[in-house]
C-alpha positions as CSV (number, residue, x, y, z in Angstrom):
1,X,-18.1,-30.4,-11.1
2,X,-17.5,-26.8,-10.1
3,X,-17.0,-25.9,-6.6
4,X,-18.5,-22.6,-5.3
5,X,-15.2,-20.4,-3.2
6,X,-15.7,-17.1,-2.3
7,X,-14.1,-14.3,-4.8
8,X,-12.4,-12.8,-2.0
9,X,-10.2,-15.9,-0.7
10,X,-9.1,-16.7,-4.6
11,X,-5.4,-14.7,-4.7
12,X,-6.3,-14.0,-8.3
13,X,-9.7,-12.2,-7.9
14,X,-10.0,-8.9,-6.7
15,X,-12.9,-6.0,-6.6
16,X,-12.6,-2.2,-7.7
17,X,-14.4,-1.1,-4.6
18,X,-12.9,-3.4,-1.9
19,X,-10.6,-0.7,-0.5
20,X,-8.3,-2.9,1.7
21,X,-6.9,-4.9,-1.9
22,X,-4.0,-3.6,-3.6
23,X,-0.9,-1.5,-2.9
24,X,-2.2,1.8,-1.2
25,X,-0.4,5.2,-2.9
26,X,-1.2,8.5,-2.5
27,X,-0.4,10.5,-6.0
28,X,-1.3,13.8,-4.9
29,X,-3.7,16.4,-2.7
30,X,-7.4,14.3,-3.5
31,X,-6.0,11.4,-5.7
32,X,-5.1,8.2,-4.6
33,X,-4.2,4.7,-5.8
34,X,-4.7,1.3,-5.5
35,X,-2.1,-1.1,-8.1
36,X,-2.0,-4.2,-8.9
37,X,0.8,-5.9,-10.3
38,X,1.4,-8.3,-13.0
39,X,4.2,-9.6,-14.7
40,X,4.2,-7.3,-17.7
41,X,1.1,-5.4,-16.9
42,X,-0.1,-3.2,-14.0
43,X,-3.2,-1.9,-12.9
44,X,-3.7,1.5,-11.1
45,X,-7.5,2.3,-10.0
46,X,-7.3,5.7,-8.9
47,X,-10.0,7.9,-7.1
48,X,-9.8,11.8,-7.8
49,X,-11.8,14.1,-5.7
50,X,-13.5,17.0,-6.8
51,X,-11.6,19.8,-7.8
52,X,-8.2,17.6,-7.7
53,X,-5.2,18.1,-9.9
54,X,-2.7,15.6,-10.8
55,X,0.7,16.7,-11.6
56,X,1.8,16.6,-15.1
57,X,4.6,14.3,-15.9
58,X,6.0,11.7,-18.2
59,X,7.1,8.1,-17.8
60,X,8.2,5.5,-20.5
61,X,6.0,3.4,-19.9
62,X,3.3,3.1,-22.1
63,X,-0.3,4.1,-20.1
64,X,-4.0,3.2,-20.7
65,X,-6.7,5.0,-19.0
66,X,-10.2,4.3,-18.5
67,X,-12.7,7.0,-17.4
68,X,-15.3,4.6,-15.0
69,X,-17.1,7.0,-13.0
70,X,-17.5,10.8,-13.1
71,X,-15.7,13.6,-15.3
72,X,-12.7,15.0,-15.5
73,X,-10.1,16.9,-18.1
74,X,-7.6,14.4,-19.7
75,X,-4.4,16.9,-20.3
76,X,-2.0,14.8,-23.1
77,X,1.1,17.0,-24.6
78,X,-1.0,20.2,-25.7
79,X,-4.5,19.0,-25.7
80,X,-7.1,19.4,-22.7
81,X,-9.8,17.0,-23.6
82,X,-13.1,16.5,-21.7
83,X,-13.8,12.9,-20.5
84,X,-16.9,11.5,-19.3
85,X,-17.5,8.0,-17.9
86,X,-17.1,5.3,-20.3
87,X,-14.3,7.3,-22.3
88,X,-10.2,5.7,-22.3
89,X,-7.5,7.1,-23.8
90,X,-3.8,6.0,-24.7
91,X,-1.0,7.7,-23.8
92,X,2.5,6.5,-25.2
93,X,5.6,6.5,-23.1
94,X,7.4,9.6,-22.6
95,X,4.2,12.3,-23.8
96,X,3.3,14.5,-20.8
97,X,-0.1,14.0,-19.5
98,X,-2.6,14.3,-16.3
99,X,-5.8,14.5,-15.0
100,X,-8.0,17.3,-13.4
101,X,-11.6,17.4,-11.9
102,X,-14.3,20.1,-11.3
103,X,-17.4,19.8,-9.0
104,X,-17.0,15.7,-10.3
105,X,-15.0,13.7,-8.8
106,X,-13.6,10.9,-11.0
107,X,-12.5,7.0,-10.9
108,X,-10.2,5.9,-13.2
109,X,-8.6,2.7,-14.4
110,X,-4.7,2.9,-15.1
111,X,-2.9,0.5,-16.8
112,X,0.6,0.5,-17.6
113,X,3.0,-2.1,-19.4
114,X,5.3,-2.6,-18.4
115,X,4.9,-1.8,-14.6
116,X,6.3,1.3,-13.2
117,X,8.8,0.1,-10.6
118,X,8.6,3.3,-8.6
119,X,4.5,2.0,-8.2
120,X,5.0,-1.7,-6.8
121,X,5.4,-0.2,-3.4
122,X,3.4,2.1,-1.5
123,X,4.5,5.5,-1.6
124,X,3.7,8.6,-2.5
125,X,3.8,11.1,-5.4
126,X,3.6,11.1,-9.5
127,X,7.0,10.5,-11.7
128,X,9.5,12.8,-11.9
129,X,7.8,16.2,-13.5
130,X,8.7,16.1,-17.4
131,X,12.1,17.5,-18.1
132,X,12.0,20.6,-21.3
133,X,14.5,20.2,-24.0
């Protein structure tokens, strides 16, 4: 027999809109963070207001992203790619990439493996900017 519990009081279930879950991080001017941390894999949703620009940087972890709601420009090495809800890409460790919106603002889901250290406290700020060989 199943027994009905509220999603909120299970420590295992948690919402994309309940803004009080999750470790709070603001990653720039208009774009902020709430992660989620697993033992190999982390979650990041991220809001992006309109006309916000993430700075570009690299990390070696390896980072999935996954357009939810509005548009934005998905920057990766050279490319400048334009993303509408529903769209994900894959970014491998160490490739510069970020994020910009116009009169959209965007949601998107983040996920890294394995965790980004510098993310499993609240904080602020991007990784360190890519360095140029």
């Amino acid at each position: 027999m199943t027994k009905d519990i509220q999603a909120r009081s299970v420590p295992w279930v948690f919402n994309l809109h309940d803004q009080l879950q999750g470790i709070q991080r603001q990653l720039g001017e208009g774009i902020t963070t709430r992660i989620f941390v697993g033992d190999n894999v982390m979650l990041s949703v991220v809001r992006i207001a309109p006309h916000s620009s993430g700075t570009v940087h690299s990390h070696p972890q390896e980072q999935w992203g996954v357009l939810l709601e509005g548009e934005c420009v998905r920057i990766q090495g050279d490319e400048e790619v334009l993303m509408k809800a529903g769209d994900f890409w894959r970014t491998p460790g160490g490739v510069a990439h970020g994020i910009r919106t116009g009169n959209s603002g965007a949601t998107v889901l983040d996920i890294f493996s394995p965790p980004r250290e510098e993310y499993k406290q609240a904080g602020k700020g991007f990784a360190a900017p890519p360095t140029t060989r």
